[in-house]
C-alpha positions as CSV (number, residue, x, y, z in Angstrom):
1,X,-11.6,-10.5,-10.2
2,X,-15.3,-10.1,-11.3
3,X,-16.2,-9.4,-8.1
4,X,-13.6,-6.5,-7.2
5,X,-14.7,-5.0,-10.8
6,X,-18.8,-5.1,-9.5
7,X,-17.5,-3.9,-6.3
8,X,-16.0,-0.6,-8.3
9,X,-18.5,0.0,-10.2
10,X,-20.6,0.3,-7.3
11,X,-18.6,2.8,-5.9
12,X,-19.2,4.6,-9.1
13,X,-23.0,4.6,-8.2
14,X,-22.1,5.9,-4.4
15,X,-20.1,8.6,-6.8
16,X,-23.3,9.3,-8.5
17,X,-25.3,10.0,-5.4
18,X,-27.5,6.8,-5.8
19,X,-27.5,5.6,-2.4
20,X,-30.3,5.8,0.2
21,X,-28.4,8.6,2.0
22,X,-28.3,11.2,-1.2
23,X,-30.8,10.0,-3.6
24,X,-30.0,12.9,-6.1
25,X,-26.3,14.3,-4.6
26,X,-25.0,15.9,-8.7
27,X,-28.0,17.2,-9.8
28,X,-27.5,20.6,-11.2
29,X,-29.3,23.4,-9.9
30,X,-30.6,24.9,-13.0
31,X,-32.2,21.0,-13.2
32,X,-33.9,21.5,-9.6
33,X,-34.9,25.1,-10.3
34,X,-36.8,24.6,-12.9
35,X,-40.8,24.8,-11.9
36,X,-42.3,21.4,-11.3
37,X,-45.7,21.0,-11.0
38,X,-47.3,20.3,-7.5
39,X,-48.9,16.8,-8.7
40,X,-44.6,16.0,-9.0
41,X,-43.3,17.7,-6.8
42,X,-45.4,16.2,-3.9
43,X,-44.6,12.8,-4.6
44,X,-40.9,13.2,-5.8
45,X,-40.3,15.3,-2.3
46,X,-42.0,12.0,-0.6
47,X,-39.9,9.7,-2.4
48,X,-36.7,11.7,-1.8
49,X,-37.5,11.2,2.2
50,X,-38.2,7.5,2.2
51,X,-34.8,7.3,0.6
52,X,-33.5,9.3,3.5
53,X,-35.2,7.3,5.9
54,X,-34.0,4.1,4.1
55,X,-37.2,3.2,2.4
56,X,-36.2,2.8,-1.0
57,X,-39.1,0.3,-1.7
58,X,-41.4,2.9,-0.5
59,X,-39.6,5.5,-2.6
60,X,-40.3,3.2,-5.9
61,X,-43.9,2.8,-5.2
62,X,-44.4,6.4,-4.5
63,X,-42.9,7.4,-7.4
64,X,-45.0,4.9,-9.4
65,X,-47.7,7.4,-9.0
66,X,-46.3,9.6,-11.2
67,X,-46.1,7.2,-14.1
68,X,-49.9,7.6,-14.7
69,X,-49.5,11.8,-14.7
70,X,-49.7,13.1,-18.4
71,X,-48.1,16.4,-20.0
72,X,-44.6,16.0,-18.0
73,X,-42.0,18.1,-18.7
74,X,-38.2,17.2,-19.7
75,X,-37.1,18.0,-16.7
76,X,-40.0,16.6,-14.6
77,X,-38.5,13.5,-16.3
78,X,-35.1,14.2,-15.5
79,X,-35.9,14.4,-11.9
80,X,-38.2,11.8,-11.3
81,X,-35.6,9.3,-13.4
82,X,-32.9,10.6,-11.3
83,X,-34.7,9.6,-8.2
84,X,-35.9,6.4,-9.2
85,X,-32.5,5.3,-10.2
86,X,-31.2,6.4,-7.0
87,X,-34.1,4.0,-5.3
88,X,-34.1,1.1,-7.3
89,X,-29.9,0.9,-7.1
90,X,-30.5,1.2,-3.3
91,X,-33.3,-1.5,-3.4
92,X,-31.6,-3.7,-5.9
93,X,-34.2,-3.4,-8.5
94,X,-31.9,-3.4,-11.5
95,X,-34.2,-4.0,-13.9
96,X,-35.8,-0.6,-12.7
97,X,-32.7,0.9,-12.5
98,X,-30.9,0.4,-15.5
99,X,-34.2,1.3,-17.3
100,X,-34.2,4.8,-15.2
101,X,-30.3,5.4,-16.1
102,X,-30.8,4.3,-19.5
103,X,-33.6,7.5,-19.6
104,X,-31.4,9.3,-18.0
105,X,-28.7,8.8,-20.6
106,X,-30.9,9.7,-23.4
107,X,-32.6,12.8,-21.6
108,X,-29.8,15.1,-23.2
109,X,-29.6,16.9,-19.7
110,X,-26.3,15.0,-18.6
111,X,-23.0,16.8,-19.3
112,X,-20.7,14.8,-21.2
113,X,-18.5,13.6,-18.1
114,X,-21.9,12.9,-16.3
115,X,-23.1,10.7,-19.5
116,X,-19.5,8.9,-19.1
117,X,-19.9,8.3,-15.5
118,X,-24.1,7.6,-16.2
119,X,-22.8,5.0,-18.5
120,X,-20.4,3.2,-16.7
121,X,-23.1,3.1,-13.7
122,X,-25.4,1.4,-16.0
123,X,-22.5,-0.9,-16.9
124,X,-22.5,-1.6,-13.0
125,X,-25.8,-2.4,-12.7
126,X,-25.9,-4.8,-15.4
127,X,-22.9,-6.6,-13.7
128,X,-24.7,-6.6,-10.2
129,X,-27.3,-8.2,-12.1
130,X,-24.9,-10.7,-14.2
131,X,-26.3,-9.6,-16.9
132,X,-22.9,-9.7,-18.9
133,X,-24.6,-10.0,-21.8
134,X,-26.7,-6.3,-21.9
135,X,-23.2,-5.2,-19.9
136,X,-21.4,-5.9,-22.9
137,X,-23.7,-4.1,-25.6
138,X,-23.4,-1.4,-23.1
139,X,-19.9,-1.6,-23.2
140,X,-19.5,-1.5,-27.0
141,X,-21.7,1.5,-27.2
142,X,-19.4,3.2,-24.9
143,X,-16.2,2.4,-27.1
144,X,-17.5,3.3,-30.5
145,X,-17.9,6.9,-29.1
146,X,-15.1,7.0,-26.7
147,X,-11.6,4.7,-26.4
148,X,-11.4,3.4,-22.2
149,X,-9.1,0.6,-21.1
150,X,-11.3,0.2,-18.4
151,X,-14.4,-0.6,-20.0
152,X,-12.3,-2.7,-22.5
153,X,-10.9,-4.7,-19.1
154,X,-14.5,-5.0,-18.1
155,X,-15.4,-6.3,-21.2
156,X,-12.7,-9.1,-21.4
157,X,-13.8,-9.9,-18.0
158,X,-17.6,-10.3,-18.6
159,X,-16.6,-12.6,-21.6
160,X,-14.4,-14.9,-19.3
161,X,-17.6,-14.8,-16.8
162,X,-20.0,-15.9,-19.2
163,X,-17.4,-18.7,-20.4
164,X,-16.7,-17.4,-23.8
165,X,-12.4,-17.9,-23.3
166,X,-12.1,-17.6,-27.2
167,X,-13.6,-14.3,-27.5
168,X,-11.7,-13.2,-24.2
169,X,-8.3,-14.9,-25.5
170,X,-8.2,-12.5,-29.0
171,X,-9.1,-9.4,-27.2
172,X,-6.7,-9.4,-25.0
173,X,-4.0,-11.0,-27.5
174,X,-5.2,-7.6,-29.6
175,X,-5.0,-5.3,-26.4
176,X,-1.2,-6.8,-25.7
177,X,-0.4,-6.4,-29.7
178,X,-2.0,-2.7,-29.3
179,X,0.4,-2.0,-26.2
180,X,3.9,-3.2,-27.6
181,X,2.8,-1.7,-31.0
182,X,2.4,1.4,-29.1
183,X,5.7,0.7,-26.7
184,X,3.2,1.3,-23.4
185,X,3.6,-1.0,-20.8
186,X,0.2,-3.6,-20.6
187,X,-2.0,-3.5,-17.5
188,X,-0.7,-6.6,-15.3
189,X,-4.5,-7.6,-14.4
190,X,-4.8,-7.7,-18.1
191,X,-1.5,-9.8,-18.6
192,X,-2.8,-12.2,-15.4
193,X,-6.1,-12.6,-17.2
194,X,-4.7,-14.1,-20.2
195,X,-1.7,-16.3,-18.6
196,X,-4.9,-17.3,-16.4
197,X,-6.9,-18.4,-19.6
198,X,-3.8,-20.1,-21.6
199,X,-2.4,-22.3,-18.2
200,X,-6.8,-23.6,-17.7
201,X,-6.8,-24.3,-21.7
202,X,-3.6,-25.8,-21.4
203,X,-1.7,-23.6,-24.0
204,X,1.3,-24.1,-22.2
205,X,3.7,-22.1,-24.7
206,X,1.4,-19.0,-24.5
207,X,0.9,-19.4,-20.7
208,X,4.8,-19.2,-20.3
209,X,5.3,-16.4,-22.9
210,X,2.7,-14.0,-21.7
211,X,4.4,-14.8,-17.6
212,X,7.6,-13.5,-19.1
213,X,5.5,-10.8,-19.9
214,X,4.3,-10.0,-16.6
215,X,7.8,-10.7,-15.1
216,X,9.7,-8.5,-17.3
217,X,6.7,-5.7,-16.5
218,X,6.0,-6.5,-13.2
219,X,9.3,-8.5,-11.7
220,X,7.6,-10.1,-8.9
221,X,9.1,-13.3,-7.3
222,X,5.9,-15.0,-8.2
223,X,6.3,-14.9,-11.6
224,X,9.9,-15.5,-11.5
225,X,9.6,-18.8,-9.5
226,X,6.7,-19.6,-12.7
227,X,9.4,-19.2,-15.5
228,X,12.4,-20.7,-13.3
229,X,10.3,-23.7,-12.3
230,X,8.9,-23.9,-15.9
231,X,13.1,-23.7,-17.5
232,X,14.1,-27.0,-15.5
233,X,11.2,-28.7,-16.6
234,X,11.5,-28.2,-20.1
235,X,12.3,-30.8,-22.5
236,X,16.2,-31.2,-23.4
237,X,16.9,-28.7,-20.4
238,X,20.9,-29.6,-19.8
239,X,21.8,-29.9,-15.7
240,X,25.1,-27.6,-16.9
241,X,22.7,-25.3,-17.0
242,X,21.3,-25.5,-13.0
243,X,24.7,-23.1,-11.8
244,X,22.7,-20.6,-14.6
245,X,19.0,-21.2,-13.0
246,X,20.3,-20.8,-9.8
247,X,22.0,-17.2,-10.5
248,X,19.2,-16.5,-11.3
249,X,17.4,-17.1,-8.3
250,X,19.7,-15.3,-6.3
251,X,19.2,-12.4,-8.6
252,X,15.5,-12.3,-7.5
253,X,16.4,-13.1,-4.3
254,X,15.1,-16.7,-4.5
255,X,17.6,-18.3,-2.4
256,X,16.5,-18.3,0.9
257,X,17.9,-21.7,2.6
258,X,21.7,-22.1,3.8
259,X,21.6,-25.2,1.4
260,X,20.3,-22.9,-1.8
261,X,23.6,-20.2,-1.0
262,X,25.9,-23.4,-0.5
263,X,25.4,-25.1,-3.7
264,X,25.6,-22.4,-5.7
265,X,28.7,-21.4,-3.6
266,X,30.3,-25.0,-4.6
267,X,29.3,-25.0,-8.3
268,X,31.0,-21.3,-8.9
269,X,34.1,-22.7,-7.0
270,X,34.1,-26.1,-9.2
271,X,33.9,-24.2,-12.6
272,X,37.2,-22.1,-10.6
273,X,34.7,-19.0,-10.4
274,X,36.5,-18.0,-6.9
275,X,35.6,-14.6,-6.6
276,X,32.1,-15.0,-7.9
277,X,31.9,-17.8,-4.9
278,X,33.0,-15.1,-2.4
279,X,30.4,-12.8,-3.6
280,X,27.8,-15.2,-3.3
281,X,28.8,-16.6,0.3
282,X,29.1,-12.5,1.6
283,X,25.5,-12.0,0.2
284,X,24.3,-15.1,2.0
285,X,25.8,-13.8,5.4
286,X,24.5,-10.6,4.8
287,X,21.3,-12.2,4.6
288,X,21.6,-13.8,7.8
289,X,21.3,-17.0,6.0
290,X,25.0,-18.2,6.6
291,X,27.1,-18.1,9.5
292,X,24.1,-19.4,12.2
293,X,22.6,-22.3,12.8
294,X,24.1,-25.9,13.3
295,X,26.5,-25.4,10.4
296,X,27.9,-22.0,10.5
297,X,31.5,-23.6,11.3
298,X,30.7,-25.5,7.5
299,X,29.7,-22.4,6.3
300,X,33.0,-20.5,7.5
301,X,34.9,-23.3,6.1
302,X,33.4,-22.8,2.7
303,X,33.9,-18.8,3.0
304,X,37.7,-19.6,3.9
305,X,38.4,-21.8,1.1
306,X,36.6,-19.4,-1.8
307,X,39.4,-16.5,0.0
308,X,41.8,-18.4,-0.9
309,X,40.8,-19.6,-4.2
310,X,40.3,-16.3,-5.3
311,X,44.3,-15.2,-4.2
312,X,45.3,-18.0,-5.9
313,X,43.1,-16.8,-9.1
314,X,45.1,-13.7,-9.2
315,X,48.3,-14.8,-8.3
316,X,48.0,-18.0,-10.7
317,X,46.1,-16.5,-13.6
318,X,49.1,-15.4,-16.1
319,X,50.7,-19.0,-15.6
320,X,47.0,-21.0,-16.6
321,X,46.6,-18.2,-19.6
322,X,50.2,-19.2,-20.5
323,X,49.0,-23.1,-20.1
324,X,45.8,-22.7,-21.8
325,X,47.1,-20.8,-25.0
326,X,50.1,-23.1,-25.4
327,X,46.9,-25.9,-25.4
328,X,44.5,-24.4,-27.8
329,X,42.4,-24.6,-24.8
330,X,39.8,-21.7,-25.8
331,X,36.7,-23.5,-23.9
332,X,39.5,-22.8,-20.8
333,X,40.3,-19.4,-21.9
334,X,36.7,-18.2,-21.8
335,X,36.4,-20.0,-18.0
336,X,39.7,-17.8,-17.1
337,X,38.2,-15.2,-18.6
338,X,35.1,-14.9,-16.6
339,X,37.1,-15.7,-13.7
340,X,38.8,-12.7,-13.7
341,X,36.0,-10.7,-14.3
342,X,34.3,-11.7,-10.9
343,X,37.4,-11.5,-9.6
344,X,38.0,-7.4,-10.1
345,X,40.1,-7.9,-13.5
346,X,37.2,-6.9,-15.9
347,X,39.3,-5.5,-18.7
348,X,41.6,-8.3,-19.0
349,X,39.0,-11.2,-17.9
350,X,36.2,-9.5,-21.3
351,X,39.2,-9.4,-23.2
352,X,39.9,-13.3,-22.8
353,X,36.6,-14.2,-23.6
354,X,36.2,-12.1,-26.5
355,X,39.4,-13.3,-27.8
356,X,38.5,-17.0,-27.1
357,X,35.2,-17.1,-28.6
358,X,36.1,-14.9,-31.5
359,X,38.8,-17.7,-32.4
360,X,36.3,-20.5,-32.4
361,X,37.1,-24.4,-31.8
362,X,34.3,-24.2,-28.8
363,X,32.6,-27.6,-27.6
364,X,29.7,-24.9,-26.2
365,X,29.9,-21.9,-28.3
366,X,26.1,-21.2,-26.8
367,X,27.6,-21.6,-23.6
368,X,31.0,-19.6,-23.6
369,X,28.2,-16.7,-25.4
370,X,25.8,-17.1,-21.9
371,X,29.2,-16.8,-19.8
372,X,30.1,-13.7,-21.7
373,X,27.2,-12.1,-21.5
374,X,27.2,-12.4,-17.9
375,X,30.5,-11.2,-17.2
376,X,29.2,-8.0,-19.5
377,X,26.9,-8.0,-16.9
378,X,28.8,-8.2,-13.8
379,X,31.2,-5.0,-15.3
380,X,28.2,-3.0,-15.9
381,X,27.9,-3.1,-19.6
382,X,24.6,-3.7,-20.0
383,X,24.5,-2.5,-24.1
384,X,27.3,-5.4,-24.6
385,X,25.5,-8.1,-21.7
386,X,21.9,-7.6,-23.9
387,X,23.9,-8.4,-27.1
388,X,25.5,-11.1,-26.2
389,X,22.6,-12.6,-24.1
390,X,20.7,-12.2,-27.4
391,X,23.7,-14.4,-29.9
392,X,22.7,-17.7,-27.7
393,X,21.0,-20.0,-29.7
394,X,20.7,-23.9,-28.9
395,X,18.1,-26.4,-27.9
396,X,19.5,-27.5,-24.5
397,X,17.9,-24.4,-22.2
398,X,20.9,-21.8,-22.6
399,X,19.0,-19.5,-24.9
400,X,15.9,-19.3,-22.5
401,X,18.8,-18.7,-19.5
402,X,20.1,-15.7,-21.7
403,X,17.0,-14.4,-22.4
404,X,15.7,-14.0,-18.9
405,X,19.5,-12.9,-17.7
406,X,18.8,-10.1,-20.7
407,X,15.4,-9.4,-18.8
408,X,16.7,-9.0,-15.4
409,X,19.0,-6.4,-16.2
């Protein structure tokens, strides 16, 4: 990352005009109108032509000359400056250079966009140089007068260069508390930094917070697969649970083996989720994932049976209610319930399970709350999914489940 950052800044020197091509491209023509006496002007005119040639050593050592000519005006300082930071970028003298911006800077000639851009160029050059330590000081100059995420980014980054993790860490834990104070949206190369940091110090509870960060900002599969693998893993994670992490996956279209659609197909259609099972083995054909291959004639057996699981859901479902209320069943209720809901039946199937879990006597309160909020979810009331995603409480993986269900919506 340090080296696409240099790599920028460089193209803020090009921006500048300091490149052997257009030594002094920006300078303003009241600047280059002013009289300049002949002992300059001979030797800047010189210098400007070596840097056209490409000479840019040349072009240093010519204007050297001038250094020994007394009585120069402001602007014959200006110039030559201007020059010699144009020659010394292009030779790679950035000791020369940053002294020649650094004049430049203070010469009171610059506009007050040209100082920004003058100031981030000297930033540059201190970076080519890795010298993150005067880069820095120049950076904190730069954000007493003037607030620049960009600078701040650089500034984190020189830290992390120069090893200095702690002092990188609190920045951008203050940048990320600055951002959600604010309700912006952080920079994801600023949210990578910092999940970079926290997994190579081995704070694995703030590596895995700030990647929910960046997949709730920035959903890529990446950081999904991070916080999916990382659930499993976890301590006291229940296997109930696995049907959950693997809805997930197909949410983020993670599934992509026959095998991955399949056993998420069969673990719907165990819990007597038939129409959810359809939808899933439809998707996987869509995806050209079922229905080839060796065993596409398993696949359409599978497809067949959740058909007619799902008529007999409908056709059957007033007789189990019936059952299951005679039984005090409400763990059974709640599983009818979000039956019918993936089965078309949404008003009666949320009714069930509000009913059931409202009453109580659950072995897995957590768990009929997680299957609730998903059924919210599947009718397309997000308001009611979120709330009931965030009641689920427990130790055994179903609150981080609901959490990341409420961040996929």
């Amino acid at each position: 990352m340090i080296k696409s950052r240099i790599a920028h800044l460089g193209l803020v020197l090009a921006a500048l005009g300091f490149t052997a091509a257009s030594p002094v491209i920006g300078l303003s023509v009241a600047h280059a109108a002013e009289t300049v006496r002949p002992e300059i002007g001979g030797p800047l005119q010189n210098a400007q032509k070596m840097m056209k040639s490409g000479n840019a050593k040349g072009a240093l050592a010519e204007l050297h000359k001038l250094d020994n000519v007394g009585g120069k005006t402001p602007n014959e300082n200006y110039l030559i400056e201007r020059v010699r930071a144009a020659a010394a970028s292009s030779a790679g003298d950035y000791d020369t250079a940053a002294k020649a911006f650094e004049s430049l800077i203070a010469s009171g000639k610059l506009s007050g966009a040209e100082k920004a851009q003058f100031s981030e160029g000297l930033i540059g050059i201190y970076m080519r140089a890795r010298d993150f330590g005067k880069a820095n000081a120049a950076i904190e100059r730069q954000l007493k007068d003037r607030e620049d995420p960009k600078l701040r980014a650089y500034l984190i980054q020189n830290l992390i260069s120069m090893g200095k993790t702690g002092d990188a860490t609190r920045l951008l834990q203050a940048e990320m508390r600055s951002y959600e104070k604010s309700g912006r949206v952080p920079p994801e190369d600023q949210l990578q930094m910092l999940s970079s940091i926290q997994n190579k110090s081995g704070d694995k509870a703030g590596y895995m917070n700030t990647v929910e960060k960046l997949a709730a900002h920035y959903p890529k599969e990446s950081y999904w697969l991070i916080l999916l693998n990382g659930i499993s893993a976890k301590p006291g994670f229940s296997q109930r649970l696995s049907i959950d992490v693997l809805r997930l996956r197909m949410q983020h279209n993670m599934l992509k083996k026959p095998n991955d659609y399949m056993e998420l197909s069969q673990l719907v259609l165990r819990d007597g989720a038939a129409g959810e099972g359809v939808k899933v083995i439809n998707r996987g054909y869509k995806e050209g994932i079922l229905g080839v291959g060796p065993d596409a004639a398993r696949h359409q057996r599978l497809k067949d049976l959740a058909e007619k699981n799902l008529a007999e859901t409908k056709t059957k479902a007033a007789a189990q209610e019936a059952e299951l209320v005679k039984a005090g069943d409400k763990d059974g209720l709640v599983a009818l319930g979000y039956a019918l809901v993936q089965a078309g039946d949404t008003a009666k199937g949320l009714a069930m399970m509000e009913a059931a879990i409202k009453a109580g006597d659950l072995k897995r309160p957590d768990d009929a709350k997680l299957r609730l909020g998903q059924a919210y979810a599947t009718a397309g009331k997000k308001s009611q999914a979120i709330s009931a995603f965030r009641s689920v409480g427990g130790k055994e993986g179903a609150a981080d489940v609901a959490r990341y269900y409420a961040m996929s919506l």
